[in-house]
Structures are given as structure tokens and as C-alpha cells.
SEZAKE-122491 format. One record per residue: y, z, x of N, C-alpha, C, O in turn; residue in three letters. Coordinates in steps of 0.1 Angstrom, whole numbers, plus 5000, padded with zeros to 4 digits. Each point is the difference from the previous one (the first is absolute). Example, Ala and Ser with C-alpha at 12.3 -4.5 7.8 and 13.67 -1.06 7.14 Angstrom:
% SEZAKE-122491
494350785132501250004991501250005009500050075010ALA501149864986501150005009501150084992501150015005SER
//
This chain:
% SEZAKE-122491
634991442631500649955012501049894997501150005005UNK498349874985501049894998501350094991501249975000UNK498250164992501449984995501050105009501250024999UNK497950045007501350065010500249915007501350025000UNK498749885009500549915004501249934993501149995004UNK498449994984501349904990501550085005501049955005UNK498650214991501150114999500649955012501149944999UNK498350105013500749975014500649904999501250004999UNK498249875000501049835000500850034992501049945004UNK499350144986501149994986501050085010500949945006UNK498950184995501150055010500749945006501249994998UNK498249955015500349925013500449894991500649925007UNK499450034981500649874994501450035001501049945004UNK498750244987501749984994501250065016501250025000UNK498049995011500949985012500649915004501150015005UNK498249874992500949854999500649944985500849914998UNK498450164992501049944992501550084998500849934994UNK499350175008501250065002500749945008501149974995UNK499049995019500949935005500349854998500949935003UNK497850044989500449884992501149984992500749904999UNK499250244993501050024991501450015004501049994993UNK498850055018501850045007500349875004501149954997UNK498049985009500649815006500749954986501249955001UNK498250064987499949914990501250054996500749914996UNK499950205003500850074990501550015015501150044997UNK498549935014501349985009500550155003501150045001UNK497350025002500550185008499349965011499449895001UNK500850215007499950065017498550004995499650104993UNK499549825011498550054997500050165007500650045010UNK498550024982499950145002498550044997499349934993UNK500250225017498850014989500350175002501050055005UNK498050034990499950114998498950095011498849985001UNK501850105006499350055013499750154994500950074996UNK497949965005500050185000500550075009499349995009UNK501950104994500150075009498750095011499450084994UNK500449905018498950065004500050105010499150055007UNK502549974992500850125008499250164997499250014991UNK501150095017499850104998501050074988499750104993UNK501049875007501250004990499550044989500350104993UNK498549765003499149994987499050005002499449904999UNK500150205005499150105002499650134996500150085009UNK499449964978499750144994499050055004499049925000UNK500650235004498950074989499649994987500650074992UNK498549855004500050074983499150065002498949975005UNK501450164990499250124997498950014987498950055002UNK501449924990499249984989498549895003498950014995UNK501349905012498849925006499550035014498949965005UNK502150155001499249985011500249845015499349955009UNK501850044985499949875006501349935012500849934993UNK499550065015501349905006500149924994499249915003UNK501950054983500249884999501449935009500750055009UNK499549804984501149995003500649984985499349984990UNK502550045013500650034986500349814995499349905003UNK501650114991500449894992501349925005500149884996UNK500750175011500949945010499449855004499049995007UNK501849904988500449905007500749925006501150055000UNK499049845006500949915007499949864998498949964997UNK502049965004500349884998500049935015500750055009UNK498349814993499949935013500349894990499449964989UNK502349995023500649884994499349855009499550015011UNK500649904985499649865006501449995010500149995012UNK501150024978501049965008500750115006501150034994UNK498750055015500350105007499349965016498949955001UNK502050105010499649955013499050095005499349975010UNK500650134985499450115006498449994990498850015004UNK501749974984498249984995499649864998499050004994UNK501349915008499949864997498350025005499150024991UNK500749975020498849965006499050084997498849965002UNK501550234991498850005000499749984983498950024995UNK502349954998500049974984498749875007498950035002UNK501449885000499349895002498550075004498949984994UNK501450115018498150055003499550014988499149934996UNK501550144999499250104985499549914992499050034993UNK502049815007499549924987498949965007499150074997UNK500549835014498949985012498950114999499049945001UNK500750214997499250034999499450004986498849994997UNK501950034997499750044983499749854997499249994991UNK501149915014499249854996498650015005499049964994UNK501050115023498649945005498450104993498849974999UNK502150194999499050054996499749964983498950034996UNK501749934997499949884987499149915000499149984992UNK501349945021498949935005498950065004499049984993UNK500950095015498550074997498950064993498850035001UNK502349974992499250104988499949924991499250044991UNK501449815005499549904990498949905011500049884996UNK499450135014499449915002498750115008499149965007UNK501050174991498850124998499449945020498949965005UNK502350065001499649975015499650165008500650094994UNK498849955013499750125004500950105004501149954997UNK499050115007501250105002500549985010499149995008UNK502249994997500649975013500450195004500150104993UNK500249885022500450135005501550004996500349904994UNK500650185009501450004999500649925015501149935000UNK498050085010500149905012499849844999500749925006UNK498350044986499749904997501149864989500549895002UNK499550234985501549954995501550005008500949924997UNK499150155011501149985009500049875006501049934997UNK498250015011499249885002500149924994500749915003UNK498550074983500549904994501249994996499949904993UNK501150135006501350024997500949965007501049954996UNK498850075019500949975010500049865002499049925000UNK502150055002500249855003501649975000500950064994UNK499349835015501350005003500749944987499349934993UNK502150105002500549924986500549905004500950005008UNK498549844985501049875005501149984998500550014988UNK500149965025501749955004500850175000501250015000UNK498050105000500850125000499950035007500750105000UNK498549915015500150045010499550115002500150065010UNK499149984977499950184997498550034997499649924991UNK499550185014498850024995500050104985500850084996UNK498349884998499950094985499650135002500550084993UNK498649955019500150125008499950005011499749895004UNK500350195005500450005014498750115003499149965008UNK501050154987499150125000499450044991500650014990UNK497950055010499350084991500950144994499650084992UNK501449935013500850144990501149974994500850084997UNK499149775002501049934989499350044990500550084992UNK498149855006499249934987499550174995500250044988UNK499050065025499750174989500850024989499550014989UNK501850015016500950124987500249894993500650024989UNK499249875013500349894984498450004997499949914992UNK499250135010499049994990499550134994499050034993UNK502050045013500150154987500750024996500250114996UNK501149765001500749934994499050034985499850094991UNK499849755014499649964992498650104990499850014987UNK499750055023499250124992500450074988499450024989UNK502250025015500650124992500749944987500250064989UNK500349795013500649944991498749974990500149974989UNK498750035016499249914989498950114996499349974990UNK500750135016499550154997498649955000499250034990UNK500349875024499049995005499550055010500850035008UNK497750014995499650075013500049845010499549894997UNK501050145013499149895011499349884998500349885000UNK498350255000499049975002499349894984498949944999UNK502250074992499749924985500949875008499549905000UNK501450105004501149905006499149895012500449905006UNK498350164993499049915007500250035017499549935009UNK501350174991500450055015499250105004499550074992UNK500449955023499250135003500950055012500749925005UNK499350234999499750065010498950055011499150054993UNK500849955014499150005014499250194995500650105003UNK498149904990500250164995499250055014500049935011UNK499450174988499850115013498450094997499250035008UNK500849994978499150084994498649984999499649904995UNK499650225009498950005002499550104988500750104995UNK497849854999499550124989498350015003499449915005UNK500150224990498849995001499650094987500850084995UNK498349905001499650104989499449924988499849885001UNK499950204985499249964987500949904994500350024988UNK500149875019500749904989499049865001499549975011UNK500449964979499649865000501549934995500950054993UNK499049815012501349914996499749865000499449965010UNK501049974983499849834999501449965006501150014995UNK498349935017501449945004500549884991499649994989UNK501249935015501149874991498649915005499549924992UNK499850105019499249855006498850054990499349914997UNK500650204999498750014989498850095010499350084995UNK500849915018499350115008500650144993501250044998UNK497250045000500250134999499550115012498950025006UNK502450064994500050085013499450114993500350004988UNK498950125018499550125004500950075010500149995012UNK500550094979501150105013498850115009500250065011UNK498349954979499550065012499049975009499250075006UNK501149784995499149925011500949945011499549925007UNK501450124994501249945011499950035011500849955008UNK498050164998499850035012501350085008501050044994UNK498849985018500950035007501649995001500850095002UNK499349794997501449934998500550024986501250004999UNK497950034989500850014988500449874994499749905006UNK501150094983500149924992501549944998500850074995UNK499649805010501749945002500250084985499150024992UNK502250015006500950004991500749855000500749975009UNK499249934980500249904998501949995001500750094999UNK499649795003501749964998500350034986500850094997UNK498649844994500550024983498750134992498849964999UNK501450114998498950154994500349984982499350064992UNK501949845006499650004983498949944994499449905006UNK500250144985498749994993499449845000498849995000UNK502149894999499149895002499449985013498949955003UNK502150125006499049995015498950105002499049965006UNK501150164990499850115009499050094987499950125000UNK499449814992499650074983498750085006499149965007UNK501450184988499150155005499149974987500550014988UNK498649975013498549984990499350145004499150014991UNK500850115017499350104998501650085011500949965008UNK498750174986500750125008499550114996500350034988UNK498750065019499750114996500850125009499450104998UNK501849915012500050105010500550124990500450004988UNK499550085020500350134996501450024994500450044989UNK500549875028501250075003500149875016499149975008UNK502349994992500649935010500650035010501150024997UNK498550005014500750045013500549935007499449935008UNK502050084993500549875009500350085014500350124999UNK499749835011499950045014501049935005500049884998UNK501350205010500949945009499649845011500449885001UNK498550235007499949945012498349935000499050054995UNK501149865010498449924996499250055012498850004999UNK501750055011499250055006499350134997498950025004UNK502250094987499450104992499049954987499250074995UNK501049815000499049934990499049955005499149974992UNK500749995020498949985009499350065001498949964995UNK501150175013499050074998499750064988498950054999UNK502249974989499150044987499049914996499050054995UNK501349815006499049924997498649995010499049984995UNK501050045017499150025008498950094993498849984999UNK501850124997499550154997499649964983499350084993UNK501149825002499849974987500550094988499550004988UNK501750085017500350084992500149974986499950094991UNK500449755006500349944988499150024988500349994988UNK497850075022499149964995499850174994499650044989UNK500650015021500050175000500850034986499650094993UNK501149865006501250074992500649914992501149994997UNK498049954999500049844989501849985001500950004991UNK499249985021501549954993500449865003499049945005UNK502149994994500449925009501150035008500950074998UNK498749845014500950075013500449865004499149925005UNK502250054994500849915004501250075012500350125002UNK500149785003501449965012500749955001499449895004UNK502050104996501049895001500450015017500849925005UNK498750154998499949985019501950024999500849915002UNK499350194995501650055003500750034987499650054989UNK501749895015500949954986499549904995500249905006UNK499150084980499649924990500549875001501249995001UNK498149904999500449864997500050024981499750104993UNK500949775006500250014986499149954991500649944991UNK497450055010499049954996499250124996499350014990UNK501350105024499450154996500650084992499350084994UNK501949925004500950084990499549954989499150074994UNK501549775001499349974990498650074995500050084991UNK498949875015498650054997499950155001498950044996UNK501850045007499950174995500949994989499950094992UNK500949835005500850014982499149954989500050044989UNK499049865016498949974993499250125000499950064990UNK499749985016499050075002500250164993499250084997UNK502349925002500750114991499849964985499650084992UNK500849775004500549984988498649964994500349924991UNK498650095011497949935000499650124999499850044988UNK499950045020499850114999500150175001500550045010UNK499150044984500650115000499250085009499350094995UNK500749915015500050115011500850025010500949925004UNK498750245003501050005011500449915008499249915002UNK502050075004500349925012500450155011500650104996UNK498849865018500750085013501149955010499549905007UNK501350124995500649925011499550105012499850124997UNK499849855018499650085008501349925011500149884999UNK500750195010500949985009500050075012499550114998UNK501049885014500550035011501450144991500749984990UNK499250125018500750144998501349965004500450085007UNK500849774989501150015008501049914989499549914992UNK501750115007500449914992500249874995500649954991UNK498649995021499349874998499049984989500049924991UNK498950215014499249974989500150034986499249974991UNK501850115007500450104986500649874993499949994988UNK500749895022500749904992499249914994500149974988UNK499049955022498249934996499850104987500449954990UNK499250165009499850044990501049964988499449954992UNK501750065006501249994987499849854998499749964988UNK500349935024499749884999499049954989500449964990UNK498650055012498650044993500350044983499649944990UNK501150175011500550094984501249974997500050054989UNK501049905012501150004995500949855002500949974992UNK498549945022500249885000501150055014500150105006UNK500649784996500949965011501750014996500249944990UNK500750115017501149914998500649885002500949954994UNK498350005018500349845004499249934989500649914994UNK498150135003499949924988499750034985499249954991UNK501750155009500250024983499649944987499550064991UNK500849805011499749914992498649995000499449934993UNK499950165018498149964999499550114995498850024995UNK502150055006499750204997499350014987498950065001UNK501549874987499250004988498949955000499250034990UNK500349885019498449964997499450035010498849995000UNK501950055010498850065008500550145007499750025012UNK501050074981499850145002499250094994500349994988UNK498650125012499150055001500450144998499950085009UNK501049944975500450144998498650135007500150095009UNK498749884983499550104995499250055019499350105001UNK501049865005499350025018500650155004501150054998UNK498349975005500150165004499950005018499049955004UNK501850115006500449985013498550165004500250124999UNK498949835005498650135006500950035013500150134999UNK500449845009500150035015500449905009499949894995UNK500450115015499650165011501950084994501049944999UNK498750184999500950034998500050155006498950055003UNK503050085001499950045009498850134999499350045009UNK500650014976499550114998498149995005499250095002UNK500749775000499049985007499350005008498850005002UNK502950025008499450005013499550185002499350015010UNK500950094985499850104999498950064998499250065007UNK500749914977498449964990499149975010499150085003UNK501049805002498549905010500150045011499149975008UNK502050104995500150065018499949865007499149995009UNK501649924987500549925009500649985018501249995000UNK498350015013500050085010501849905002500549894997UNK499850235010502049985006499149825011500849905003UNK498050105001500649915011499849864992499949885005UNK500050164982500149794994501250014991500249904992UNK500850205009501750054996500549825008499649945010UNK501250034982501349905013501550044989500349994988UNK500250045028501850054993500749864993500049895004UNK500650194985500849914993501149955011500850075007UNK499149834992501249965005501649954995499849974988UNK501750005016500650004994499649884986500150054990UNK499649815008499949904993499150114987500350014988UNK498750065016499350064991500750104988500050004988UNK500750115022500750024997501049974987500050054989UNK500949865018500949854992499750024990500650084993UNK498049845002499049954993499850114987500250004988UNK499450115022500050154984501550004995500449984988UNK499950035016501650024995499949864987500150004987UNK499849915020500249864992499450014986500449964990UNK498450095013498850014988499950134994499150034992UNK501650035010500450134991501250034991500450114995UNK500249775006501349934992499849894987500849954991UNK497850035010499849914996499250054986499150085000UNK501649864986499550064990498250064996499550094993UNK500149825014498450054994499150085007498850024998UNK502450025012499450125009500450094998499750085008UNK501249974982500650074993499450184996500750105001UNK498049894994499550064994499750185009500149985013UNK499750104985500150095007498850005014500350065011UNK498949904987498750045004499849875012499250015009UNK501849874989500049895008501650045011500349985012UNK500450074976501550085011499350105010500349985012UNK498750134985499650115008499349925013500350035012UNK498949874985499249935011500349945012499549995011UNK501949974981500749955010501050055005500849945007UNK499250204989501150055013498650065005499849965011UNK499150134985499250085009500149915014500450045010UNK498949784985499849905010501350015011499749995012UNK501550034983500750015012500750145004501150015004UNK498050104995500350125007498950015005499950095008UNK498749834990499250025006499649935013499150035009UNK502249834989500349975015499049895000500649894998UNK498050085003498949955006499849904985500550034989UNK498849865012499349874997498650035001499850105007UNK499049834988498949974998499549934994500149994987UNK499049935023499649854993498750074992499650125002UNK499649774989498850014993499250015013499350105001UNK500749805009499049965012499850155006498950025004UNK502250094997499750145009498850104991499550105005UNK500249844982498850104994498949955007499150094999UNK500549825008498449965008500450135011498950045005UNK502450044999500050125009499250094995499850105007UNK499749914981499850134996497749954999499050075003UNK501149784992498750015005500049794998501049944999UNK498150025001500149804995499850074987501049974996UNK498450104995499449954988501250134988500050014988UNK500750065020500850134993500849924993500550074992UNK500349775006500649944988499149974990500550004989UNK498149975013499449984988499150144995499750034989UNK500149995016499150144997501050154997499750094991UNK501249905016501050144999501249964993500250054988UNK500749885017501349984993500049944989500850054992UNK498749865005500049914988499550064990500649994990UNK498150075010499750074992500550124996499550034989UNK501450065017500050124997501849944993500250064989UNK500549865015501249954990499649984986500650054991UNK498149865008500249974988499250094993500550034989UNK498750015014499350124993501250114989500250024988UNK500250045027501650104997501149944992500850064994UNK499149815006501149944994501750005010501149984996UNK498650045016500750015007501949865000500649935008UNK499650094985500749865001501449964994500350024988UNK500649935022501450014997500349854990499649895004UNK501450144982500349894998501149964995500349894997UNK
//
């Protein structure tokens, strides 16, 4: 931990000593920005992964248009320096905004005004220092729920039982790298991650985790970035399956790629917490046929949905034949289907009928 720390301060050093160097030597202080455009943004194919490319940009001090947030950038990359040399607990990305703000004397000017000043400069600062976050002593707000065969020693030294969490299940913590979050037992089968928590609700009700030794986690939608992370652990620790389980619409086909291939907004996170090896179970259309899915839990696509396939069938890592075919069947077939319309067919037909008969068959798009 102390020597990855050192690494971090050494970085965030040479952000100030580089514009040190430009004062001393009589240049335009400058520093070095990753581009974080879609622009520089790839498929790479070979990993499996969204990265971002190598493109960058120059944020001058003496320039009217970057002056203030050249200044943000040095203001943050000091304070989280400071945090991380004096091992203070993790602040939110809200909280550092906070400490930061304050009016500048005799300038009439705040250092920030808004929380969407200080975000895109501290994935700034992420991508220049080819740090996660959550090492930067920063957190996001995560969402994720798990239940199942895991034991873990939290950072406080409490050890959790993922299969004593009862009803509510088990928080998915803000930081999941190994000083916080250290998996001391995992026996599951196979990892099921669930769209919607309310579809993970009653698998947990039903104890399916227990049935079918697996672990069954939820990011309760689109993934915060605590749960991505911890399914790339959970990829790169151990070797079993992963499921993505989703809503039948191009919403959820995208939560799924999120999960496996990472984000374009944040690219720069794509390598440590994208989850090549996840395989997409369902709900998908050939399904609704297979399971006799009844027309009255159908809802018509509408135009945004629509939009949406079009958008995501352009997009390199949907590419493949079998994820091209899906997504046109999905829009000749007109109709949407959430995970929640299988309780139509009975309460217990997702754990007893569908789930099992996917993975058994191998049923699964990737």
C-alpha cells in the first residue's frame, strides 16, 4: 500500500514540477492533458476492451480560455497529494469539490463555482497519472448489492459472510481493490449479475445463490463504477463463468457491453474494470418464443428505442454476427421486455425455469 502510494505522490509530483520547469526556464507554464474525446476512443479487439488512444493536448496557464481550469487541475492534484500523504479517509468527489471551493484573494473569482468544474478534471487527473479514483483516495456513490459463497475482510478488519446478509444482501463497498475489499474465501460456481435489484430480490428471497452455489450480485441499473471494477476483479481472481442477465431492449444489451468491454465516456477506466470474459444469458428475442413469453407483458418499442438500436448496432463490439442478428430480430420484432414480465409466467419460473435452462444449454450471446 505505502509503495503504491509513493508511485501516486511521484506522479502528481512531476505535475507540478513540470510547470515548475516552464516558470524557471521563462515558457507559458503548460501541462499534458489526455484527450478524452470520442475521437480517442478505440475498440481494441485483441483485449476485448474500450480503450482510450494516445492523443493529447496542451492546458496553457497563460491562455484566457484555460487559465482557470490549468489552475483547477494544479488545486486538485495538490489536495489529493495531500491526502494521500497524510492517509485521511476517502473523500466523495462532492466533498473534494468542497474543500476546494473558496473565493481567490483580491480576484474577485471562486476556484470553483460548480461540482462539473472539479469531475472532468479529476479524470484529468486519473488518465494523466494512470490512476483508478478510488487509489486517488476518491470515491463514487456505488449502488451494488451481492449475496452468495464469498467471505471478505473489509479495510476496518471486519469480516463479512456474503451468505449471512439476509434479505437486503451485502453493500458493494466505494473502493473493491484488494486493501479494502480482500476476498479471503470464494467458492461460487459461477457469477450472476442481475440488471434490476428488484429481479435480484427475489432471487435472493428464493435463495437461488444457495441453490445454484453462485454469486448473485446488482448494480441496480447502469453500473456505478465500484461494480464494474469488482466484476474485473472477480474476472482477473478467478476463473469462472460470469452472466450478465438484462431487460430484452437496447438499454439493456448496452449494461451488458458496459460490464464487458468498458464505456466510451470512460475509456480511461475500460482497462481495469472491463470484464472481457462475461457472457450476456438474456432476456433475449429467441426467448420470447422458447419460454412462450405471453404478448400481454410485450411494450412497443418506441421511437428513442428504436434511435438507440440503430446507435448500438454501429458500434464496434456489437459487431459480431450473432449480436448484429439480435438486434435487428429486436427491431422487427417491434416489442421490449423487461426481466420483471418472467414472474408472468409464474414468481418462481426465473429461478427454477429460465435461469437454469440458459445455463445448462449454454444459451448465450457474446
Amino acid at each position: 500500500m505505502a509503495k503504491k502510494n509513493d508511485a501516486i505522490i511521484s506522479k502528481l509530483k512531476n505535475i507540478g514540477e513540470g510547470v515548475l520547469d516552464d516558470v524557471e526556464s521563462g515558457h507559458n507554464p503548460s501541462m499534458d492533458i489526455m484527450t478524452r474525446s470520442i475521437n480517442n476512443v478505440h475498440f481494441d479487439e485483441a483485449s476485448g476492451v474500450i480503450k482510450l488512444g494516445n492523443d493529447r493536448q496542451k492546458r496553457f496557464y497563460f491562455n484566457v480560455n484555460q487559465a482557470k481550469k490549468f489552475l483547477q487541475t494544479l488545486l486538485i492534484a495538490k489536495q489529493i497529494k495531500t491526502l494521500i500523504e497524510q492517509d485521511k479517509p476517502p473523500l466523495s468527489i462532492r466533498q473534494l469539490f468542497y474543500t476546494l471551493k473558496h473565493e481567490i484573494p483580491g480576484a474577485g473569482e471562486n476556484t470553483f463555482d460548480v461540482q462539473e468544474e472539479s469531475d472532468p478534471i479529476i479524470e484529468d487527473i486519473e488518465a494523466i497519472t494512470d490512476t483508478l479514483r478510488e487509489d486517488l483516495n476518491l470515491i463514487a456513490t456505488p449502488n451494488g448489492v451481492i449475496s452468495g459463497p464469498m467471505v471478505v475482510e473489509d479495510k476496518t478488519g471486519d469480516v463479512l459472510d456474503f451468505t449471512r446478509m439476509g434479505s437486503a444482501g451485502g453493500a458493494v463497498p466505494p473502493i473493491v481493490e484488494d486493501d479494502y475489499f480482500h476476498i479471503k474465501e470464494m467458492s461460487a460456481d459461477y457469477i450472476l449479475v442481475v440488471e434490476k435489484y428488484a429481479v435480484w430480490n427475489l432471487l435472493n428471497q428464493e435463495k437461488y445463490w444457495k441453490k445454484n452455489n453462485c454469486l448473485l450480485m446488482t448494480g441496480k441499473g447502469q453500473p456505478a463504477r465500484a461494480e464494474r471494477r469488482l466484476l474485473a476483479r472477480f474476472a482477473e481472481e478467478f476463473d469462472i463463468p460470469i452472466y450478465i442477465f438484462t431487460d430484452m431492449d437496447p438499454w439493456g444489451y448496452y449494461i451488458y457491453s458496459v460490464y464487458k468491454y468498458g464505456s466510451i465516456n470512460l475509456a480511461f477506466f475500460s482497462e481495469k474494470a472491463a470484464c472481457p470474459p462475461a457472457k450476456y444469458i438474456g432476456l433475449s428475442v429467441r426467448d420470447v418464443m422458447d419460454f412462450q413469453l405471453p404478448k400481454s407483458s410485450w411494450i412497443k418499442l418506441n421511437d428513442e428505442d428504436n434511435k438507440r438500436i440503430e446507435e448500438i448496432s454501429s458500434y464496434p463490439w456489437f459487431q459480431k454476427e450473432r449480436w448484429q442478428k439480435e438486434l435487428s430480430d429486436l427491431k422487427k420484432f417491434g416489442y421490449k421486455i423487461e426481466q420483471d414480465a418472467l414472474v408472468s409466467k409464474s414468481i418462481e419460473f426465473t429461478s427454477n425455469n429460465y435461469l437454469p435452462h440458459k445455463i445448462e444449454n449454454k444459451e448465450f450471446l457474446e
